[in-house]
C-alpha positions as CSV (number, residue, x, y, z in Angstrom):
1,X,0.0,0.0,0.0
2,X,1.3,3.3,-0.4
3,X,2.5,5.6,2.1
4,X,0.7,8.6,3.6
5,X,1.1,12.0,1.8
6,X,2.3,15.4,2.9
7,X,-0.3,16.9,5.4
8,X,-2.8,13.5,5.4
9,X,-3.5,11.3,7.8
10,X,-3.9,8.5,5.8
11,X,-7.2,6.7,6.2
12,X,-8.6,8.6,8.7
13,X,-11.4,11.2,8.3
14,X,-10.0,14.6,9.5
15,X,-12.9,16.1,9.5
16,X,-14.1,17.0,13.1
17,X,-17.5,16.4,14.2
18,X,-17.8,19.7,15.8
19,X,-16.3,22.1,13.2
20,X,-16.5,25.6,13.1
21,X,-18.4,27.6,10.4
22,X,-16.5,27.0,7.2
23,X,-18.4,29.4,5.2
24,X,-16.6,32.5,6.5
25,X,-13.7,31.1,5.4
26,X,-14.7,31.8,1.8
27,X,-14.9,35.2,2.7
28,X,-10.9,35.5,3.9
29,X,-8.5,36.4,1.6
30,X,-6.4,33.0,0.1
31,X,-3.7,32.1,1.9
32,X,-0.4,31.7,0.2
33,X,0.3,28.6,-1.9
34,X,3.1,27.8,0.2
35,X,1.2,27.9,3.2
36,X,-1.2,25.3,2.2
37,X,-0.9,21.3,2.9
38,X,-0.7,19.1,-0.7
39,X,-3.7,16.6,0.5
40,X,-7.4,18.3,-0.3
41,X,-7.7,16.4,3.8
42,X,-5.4,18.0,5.4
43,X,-6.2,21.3,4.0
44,X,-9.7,21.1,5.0
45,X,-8.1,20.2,8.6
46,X,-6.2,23.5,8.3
47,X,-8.8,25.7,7.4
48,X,-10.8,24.1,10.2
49,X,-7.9,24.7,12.8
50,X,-6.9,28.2,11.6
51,X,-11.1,29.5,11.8
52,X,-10.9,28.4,15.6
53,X,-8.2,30.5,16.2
54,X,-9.5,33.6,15.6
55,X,-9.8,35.4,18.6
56,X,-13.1,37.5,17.5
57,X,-15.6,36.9,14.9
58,X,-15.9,37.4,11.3
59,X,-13.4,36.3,8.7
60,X,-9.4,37.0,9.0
61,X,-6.8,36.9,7.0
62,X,-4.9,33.2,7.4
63,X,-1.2,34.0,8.9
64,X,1.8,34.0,6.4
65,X,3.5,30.8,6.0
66,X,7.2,30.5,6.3
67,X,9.7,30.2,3.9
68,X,10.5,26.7,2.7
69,X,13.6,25.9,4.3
70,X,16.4,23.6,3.1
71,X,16.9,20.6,4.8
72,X,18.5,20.9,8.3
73,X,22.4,20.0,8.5
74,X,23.8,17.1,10.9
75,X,24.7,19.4,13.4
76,X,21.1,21.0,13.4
77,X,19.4,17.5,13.3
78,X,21.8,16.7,16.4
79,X,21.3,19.9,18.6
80,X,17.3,19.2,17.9
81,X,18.0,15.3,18.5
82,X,19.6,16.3,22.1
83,X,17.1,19.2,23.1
84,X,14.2,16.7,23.0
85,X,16.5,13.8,24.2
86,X,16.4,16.3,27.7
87,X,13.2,14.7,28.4
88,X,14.9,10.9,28.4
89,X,17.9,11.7,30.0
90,X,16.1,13.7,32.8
91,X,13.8,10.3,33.6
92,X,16.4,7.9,33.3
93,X,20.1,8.9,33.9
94,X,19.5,8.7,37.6
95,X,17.0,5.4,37.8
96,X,19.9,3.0,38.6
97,X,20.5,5.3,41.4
98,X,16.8,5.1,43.0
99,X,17.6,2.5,45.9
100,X,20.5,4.6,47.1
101,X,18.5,8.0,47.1
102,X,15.9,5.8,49.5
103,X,18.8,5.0,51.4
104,X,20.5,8.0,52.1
105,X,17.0,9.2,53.1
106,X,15.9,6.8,54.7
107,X,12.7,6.6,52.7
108,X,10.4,4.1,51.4
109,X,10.8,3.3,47.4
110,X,7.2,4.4,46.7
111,X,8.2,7.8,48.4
112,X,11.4,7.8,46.3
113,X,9.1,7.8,43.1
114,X,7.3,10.7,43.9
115,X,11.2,12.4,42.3
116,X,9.7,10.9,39.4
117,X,6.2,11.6,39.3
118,X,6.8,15.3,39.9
119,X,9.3,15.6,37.2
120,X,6.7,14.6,34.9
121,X,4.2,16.8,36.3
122,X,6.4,19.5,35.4
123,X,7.1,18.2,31.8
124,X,3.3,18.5,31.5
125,X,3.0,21.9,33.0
126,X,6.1,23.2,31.2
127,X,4.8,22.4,27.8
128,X,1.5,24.0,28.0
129,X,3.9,27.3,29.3
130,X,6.6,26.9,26.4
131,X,4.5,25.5,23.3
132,X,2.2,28.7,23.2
133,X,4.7,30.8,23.7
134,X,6.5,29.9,21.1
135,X,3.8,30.8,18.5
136,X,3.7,34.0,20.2
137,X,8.0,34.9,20.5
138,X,9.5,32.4,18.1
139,X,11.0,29.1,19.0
140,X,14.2,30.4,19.9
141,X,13.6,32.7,23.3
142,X,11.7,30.7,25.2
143,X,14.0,27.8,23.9
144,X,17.0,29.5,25.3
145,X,15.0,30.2,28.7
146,X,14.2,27.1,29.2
147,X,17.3,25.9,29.0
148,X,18.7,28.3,31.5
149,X,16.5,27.4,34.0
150,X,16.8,23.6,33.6
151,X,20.7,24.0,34.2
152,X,20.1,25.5,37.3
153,X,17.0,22.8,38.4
154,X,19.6,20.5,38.1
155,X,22.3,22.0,40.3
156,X,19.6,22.7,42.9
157,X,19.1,18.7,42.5
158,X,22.5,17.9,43.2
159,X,22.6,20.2,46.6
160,X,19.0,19.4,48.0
161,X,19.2,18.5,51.8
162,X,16.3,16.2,51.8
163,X,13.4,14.3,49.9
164,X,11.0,17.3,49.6
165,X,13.8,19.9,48.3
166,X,14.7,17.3,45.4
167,X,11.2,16.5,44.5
168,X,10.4,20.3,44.0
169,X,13.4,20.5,41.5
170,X,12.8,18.0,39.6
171,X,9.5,19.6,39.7
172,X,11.4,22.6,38.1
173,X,13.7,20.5,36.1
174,X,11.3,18.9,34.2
175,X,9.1,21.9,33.3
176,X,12.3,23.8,32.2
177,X,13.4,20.4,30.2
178,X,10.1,20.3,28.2
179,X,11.1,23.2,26.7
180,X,13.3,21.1,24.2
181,X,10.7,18.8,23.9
182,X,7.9,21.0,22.7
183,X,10.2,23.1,20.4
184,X,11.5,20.4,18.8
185,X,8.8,18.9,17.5
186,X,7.3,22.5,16.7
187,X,10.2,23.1,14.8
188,X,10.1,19.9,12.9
189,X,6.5,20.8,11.9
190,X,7.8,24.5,10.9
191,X,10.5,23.1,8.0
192,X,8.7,19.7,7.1
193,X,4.9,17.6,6.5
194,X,3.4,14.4,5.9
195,X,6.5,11.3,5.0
196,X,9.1,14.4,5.5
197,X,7.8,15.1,8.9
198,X,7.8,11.2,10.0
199,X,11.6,10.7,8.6
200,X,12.8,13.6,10.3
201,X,11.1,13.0,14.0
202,X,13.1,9.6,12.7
203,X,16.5,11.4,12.4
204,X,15.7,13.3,15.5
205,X,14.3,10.0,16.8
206,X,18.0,8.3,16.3
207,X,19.9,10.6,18.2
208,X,17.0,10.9,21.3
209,X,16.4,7.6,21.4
210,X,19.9,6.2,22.3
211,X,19.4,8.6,25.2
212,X,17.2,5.7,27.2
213,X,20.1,3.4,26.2
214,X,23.3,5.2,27.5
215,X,21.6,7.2,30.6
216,X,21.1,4.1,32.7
217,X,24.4,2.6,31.6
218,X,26.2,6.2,32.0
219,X,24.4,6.6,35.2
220,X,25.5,2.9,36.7
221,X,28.5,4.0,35.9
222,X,28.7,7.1,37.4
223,X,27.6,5.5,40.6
224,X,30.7,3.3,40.8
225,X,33.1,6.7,40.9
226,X,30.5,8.8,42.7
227,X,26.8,9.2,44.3
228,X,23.1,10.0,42.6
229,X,24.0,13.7,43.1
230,X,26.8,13.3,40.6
231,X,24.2,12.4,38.4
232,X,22.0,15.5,38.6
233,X,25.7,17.1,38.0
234,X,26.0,15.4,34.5
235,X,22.8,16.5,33.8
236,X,23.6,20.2,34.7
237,X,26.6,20.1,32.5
238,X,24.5,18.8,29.7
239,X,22.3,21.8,30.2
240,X,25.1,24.2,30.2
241,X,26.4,22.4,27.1
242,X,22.9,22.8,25.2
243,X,22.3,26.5,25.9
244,X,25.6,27.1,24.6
245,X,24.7,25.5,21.3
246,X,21.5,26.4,21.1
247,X,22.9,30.1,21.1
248,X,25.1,29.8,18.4
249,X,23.5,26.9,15.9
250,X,19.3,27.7,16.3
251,X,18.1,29.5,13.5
252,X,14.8,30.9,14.1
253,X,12.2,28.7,12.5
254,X,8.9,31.1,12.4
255,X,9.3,34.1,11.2
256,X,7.5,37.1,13.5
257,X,4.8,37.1,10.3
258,X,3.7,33.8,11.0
259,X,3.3,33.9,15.1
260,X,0.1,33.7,16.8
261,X,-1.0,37.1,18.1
262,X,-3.1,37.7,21.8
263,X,-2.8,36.8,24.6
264,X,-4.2,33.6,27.2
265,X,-7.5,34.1,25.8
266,X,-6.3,33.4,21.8
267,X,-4.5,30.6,23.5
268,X,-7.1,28.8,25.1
269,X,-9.1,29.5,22.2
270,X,-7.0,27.9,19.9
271,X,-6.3,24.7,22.3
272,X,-10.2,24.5,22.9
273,X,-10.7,24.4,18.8
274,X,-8.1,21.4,18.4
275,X,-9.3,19.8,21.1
276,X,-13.0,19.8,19.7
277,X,-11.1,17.6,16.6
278,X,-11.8,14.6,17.0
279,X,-9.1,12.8,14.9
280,X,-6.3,15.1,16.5
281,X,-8.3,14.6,20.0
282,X,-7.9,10.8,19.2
283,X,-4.2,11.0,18.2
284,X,-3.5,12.7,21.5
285,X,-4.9,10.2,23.4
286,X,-3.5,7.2,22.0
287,X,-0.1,8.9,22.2
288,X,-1.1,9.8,26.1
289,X,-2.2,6.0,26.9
290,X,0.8,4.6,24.8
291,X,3.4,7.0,26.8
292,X,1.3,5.5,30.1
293,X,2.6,2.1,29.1
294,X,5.9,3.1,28.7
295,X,6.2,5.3,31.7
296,X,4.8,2.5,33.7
297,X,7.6,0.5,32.6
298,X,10.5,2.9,33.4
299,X,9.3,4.2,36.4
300,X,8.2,0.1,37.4
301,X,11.5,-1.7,36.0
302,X,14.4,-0.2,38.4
303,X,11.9,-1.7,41.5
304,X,10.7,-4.7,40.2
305,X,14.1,-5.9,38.5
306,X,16.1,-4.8,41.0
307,X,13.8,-5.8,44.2
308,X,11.6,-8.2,42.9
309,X,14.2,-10.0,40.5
310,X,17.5,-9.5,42.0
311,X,19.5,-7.9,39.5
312,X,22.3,-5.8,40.0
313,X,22.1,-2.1,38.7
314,X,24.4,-3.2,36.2
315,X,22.7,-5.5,34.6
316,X,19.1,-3.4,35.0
317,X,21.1,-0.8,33.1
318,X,22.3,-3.9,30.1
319,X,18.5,-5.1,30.1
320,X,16.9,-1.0,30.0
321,X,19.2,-0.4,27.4
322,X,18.2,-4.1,25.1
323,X,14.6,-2.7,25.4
324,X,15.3,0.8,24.7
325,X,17.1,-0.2,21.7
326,X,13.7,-2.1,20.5
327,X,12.3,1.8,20.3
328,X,15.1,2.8,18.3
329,X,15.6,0.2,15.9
330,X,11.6,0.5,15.3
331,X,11.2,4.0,14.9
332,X,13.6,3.7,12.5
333,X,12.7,1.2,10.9
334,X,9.0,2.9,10.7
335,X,10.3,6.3,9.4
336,X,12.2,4.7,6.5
337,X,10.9,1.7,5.2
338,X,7.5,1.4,6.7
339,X,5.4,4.6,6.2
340,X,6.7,4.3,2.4
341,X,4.8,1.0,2.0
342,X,2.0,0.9,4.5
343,X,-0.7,3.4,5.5
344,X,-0.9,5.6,9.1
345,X,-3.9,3.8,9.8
346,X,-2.7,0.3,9.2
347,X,1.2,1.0,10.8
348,X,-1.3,2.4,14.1
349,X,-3.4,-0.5,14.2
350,X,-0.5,-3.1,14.1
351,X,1.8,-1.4,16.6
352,X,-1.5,-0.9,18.9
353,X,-2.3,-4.4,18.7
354,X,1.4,-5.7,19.3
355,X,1.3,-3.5,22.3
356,X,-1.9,-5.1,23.2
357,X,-0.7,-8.6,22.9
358,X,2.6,-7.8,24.9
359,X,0.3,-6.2,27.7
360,X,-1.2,-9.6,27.8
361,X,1.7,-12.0,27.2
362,X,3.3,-9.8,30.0
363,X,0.0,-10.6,32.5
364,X,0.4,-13.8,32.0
365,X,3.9,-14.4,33.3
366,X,3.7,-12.8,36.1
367,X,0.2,-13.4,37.3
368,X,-0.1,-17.3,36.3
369,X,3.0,-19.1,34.9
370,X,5.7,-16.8,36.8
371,X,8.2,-17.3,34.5
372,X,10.7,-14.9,36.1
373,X,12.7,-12.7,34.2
374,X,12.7,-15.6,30.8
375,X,8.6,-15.0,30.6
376,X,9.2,-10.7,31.4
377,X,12.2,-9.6,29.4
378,X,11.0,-10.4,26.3
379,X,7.5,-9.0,26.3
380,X,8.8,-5.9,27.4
381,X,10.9,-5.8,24.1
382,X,8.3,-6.8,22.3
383,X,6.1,-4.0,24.3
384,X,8.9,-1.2,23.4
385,X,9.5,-1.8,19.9
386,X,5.5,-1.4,19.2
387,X,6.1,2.2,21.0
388,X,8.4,2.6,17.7
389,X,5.5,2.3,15.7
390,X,3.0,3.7,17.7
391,X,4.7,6.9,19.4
392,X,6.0,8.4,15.9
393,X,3.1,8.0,13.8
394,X,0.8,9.7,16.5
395,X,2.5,12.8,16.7
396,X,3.4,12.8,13.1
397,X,-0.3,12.5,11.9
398,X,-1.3,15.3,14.9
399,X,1.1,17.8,14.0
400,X,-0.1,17.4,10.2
401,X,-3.4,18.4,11.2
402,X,-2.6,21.9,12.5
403,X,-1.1,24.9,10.5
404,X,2.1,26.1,11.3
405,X,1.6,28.8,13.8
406,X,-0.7,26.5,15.8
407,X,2.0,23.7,16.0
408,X,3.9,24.8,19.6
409,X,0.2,24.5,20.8
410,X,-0.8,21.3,19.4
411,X,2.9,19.7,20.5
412,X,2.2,21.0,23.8
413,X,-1.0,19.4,23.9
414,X,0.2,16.1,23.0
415,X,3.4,16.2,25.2
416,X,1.3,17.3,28.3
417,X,-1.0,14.4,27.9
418,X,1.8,12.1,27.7
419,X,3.7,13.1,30.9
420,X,0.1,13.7,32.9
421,X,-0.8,10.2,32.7
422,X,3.0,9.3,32.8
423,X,3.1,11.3,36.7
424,X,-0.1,9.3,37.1
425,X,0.9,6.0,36.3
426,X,4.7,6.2,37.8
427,X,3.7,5.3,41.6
428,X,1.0,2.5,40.9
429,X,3.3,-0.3,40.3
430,X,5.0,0.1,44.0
431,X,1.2,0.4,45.5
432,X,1.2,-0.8,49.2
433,X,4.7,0.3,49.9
434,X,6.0,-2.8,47.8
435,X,7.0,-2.7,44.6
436,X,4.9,-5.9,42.3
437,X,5.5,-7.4,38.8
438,X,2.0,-8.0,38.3
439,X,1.3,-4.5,39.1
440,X,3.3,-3.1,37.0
441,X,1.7,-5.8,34.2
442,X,-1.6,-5.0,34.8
443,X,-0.9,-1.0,34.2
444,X,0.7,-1.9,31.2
445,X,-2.2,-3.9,29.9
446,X,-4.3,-1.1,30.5
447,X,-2.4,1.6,29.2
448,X,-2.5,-0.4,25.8
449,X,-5.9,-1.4,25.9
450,X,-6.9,2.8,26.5
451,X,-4.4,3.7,24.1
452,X,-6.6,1.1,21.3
453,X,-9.9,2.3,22.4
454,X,-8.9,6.0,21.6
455,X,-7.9,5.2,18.4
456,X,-10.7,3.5,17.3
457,X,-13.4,5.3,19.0
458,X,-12.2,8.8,17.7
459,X,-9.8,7.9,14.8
460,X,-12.2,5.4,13.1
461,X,-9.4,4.2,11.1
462,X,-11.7,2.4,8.6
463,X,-13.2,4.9,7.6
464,X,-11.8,6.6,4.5
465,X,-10.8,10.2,4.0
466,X,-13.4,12.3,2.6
467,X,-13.2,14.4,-0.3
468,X,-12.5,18.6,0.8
469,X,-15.8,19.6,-1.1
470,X,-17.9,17.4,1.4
471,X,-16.0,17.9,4.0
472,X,-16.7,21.4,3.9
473,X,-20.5,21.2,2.4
């Protein structure tokens, strides 16, 4: 089958079921040609998005597109690769070091996690702060700021005197962190669409994803020549060494023609109007519920493999690493070979029923055979490499619904989603004050299962894609 096109979504209607008016739109002067999406789909999805943003009524002009840009160099593709690999590192560089923070505070593990939890609260938070404002400013400020603050989150992180200090600044850290993570993936929907998108969040995808494979291996490390706090003092230098580059290599991507004007009211206004879309709506869901299984499992494995299983932090960090590479193989393997043969709809449906399967296969082995770590390990590499599929494809098809100047909101809307449920899910698989492989199963399972649901019930992948004249009669 052939792959999606710039802008679609494949086989999914993108109409919404509540859309605004389209008729004014007739009455607004044409946007530029540049500015439009190739697919007659995705250009109805635009229109759609851009009328809800309007902060008062009556027809308006549609903001200027920016330029085409040439394709991004290696050392832009890895500055954009590290800012959103931030998110990663933050979560798992200091995981191996978990049991010796509970130590040297004499807390209980579940306590522990709350360092966790809170960071992703913050991701969350800090997205909805940094994507709109980069409509507003430009990608670059706010980028920069971000950045700033996150180097000094983590040096806080490294001094903190007690539990309740360095849950606050991770709190911090992670809202300044998702800075990078918002901004890169508006600036990937700035330059590309459609197949060009999906193999650039790939390119970017390369670099970020070997960031879950070294940080728990760096981060063993690290505790063999110091303590956790050295590893919230890697992390600081690695902000340091991204605001630096950022400085000098960030070009800004939206030009001040093409930002979002108003204030908190245009804002919510223009969240409120993506939200009512029901495809995008869907897309941010299954991408929240996927992320829920795979937060589950990061903030569940350092417990359950190291308390419930034995293992040495060593070896947690070998067998994070095996499953982390699953993700990166696979999103590779999706960005280049896959969305060239198969559609979105069909490349969603198979990863969300692999994840599915592993949910169960993973249930079972814990719950009635106990196979130990033979029956565990491999359906959690079989449960990451369907993120590969799942993860990319959602945000790519999301992002292609919404114009330009809407994208820091819509990326903000999908990455607070993600790291909600993420702070939601982290604690439940040490519920009771014990950490439980079959808990940490069962949340899996159900994180897949939601993330399924979402897609089907709002997605309705077998339904095709309607022609632009209907969609807007």
């Amino acid at each position: 089958m052939p792959g999606p096109t710039a802008g679609s979504t494949g086989d999914m209607s993108t109409a919404p079921d509540s859309a605004p008016d389209l008729a004014a739109l007739s009455a607004a002067p044409a946007a530029p040609a540049s500015a439009l999406p190739t697919s007659p789909a995705a250009a109805a999805a635009v229109a759609a998005a851009a009328v809800t943003a309007v902060p008062a009524p009556g027809p308006a002009p549609a903001a200027p597109a920016a330029p085409a840009a040439a394709a991004p160099g290696r050392g832009t593709v890895a500055m954009l690769g590290g800012l959103v690999a931030l998110g990663p590192l933050t979560t798992d560089l200091y995981l191996p070091g978990l049991p010796a923070i509970a130590d040297d505070f004499s807390a209980q593990p579940a306590a522990v996690q709350l360092t966790l939890t809170f960071s992703m609260f913050g991701v969350a938070a800090g997205q909805l702060v940094f994507g709109p404002l980069s409509d507003r400013l430009g990608r670059r400020p706010p980028l920069l700021a971000g950045l700033v603050v996150y180097t000094l989150a983590s040096l806080a992180c490294v001094i903190a005197p007690n539990l309740t200090v360095l849950v606050a600044a991770r709190f911090v850290q992670g809202a300044a962190g998702a800075a990078g993570l918002v901004i890169g993936r508006a600036i990937a929907r700035d330059r590309f669409e459609g197949v060009a998108m999906l193999r650039f969040l790939a390119s970017i995808g390369l670099i970020s994803g070997l960031a879950p494979i070294l940080a728990p291996l760096f981060g063993a490390q690290l505790l063999r020549v110091t303590s956790w706090r050295g590893t919230f003092g890697a992390l600081a230098a690695l902000g340091l060494l991204l605001t630096l580059i950022a400085f000098a290599v960030l070009r800004e991507t939206l030009p001040p023609a093409s930002r979002r004007g108003g204030g908190l009211t245009a804002t919510l206004r223009t969240m409120g109007g993506l939200l009512r879309d029901l495809p995008f709506l869907g897309l941010v869901l299954t991408s929240t519920f996927a992320f829920g299984a795979l937060f589950g499992y990061i903030s569940g494995s350092s417990v359950v493999l190291q308390h419930v299983y034995h293992v040495s932090p060593q070896t947690y960090s070998l067998l994070f690493g095996l499953n982390s590479l699953a993700i990166v193989a696979v999103t590779q393997l999706n960005g280049r070979v896959l969305a060239r043969r198969f559609t979105p709809g069909a490349l969603m449906l198979g990863g969300l029923g692999t994840a599915v399967a592993a949910g169960v296969a993973l249930v079972l082995v814990t719950a009635v055979w106990d196979f130990g770590l033979l029956g565990v390990c491999p359906a959690l590499f079989v449960l990451m490499g369907s993120l590969g599929v799942i993860l990319p494809n959602s945000a790519a098809q999301a992002l292609s619904l919404v114009p330009p100047q809407a994208a820091g909101s819509a990326s903000a809307l999908l990455g607070t989603g993600t790291f909600l449920c993420g702070a939601v899910v982290a604690p439940l698989s040490s519920i009771g004050g014990r950490p439980s492989a079959i808990l940490l199963a069962v949340v899996v399972l159900a994180c897949a299962l939601l993330s399924l649901a979402s897609y089907l019930v709002l997605c309705r992948p077998w339904r095709p894609a309607e022609p632009a004249a209907a969609q807007a009669g």
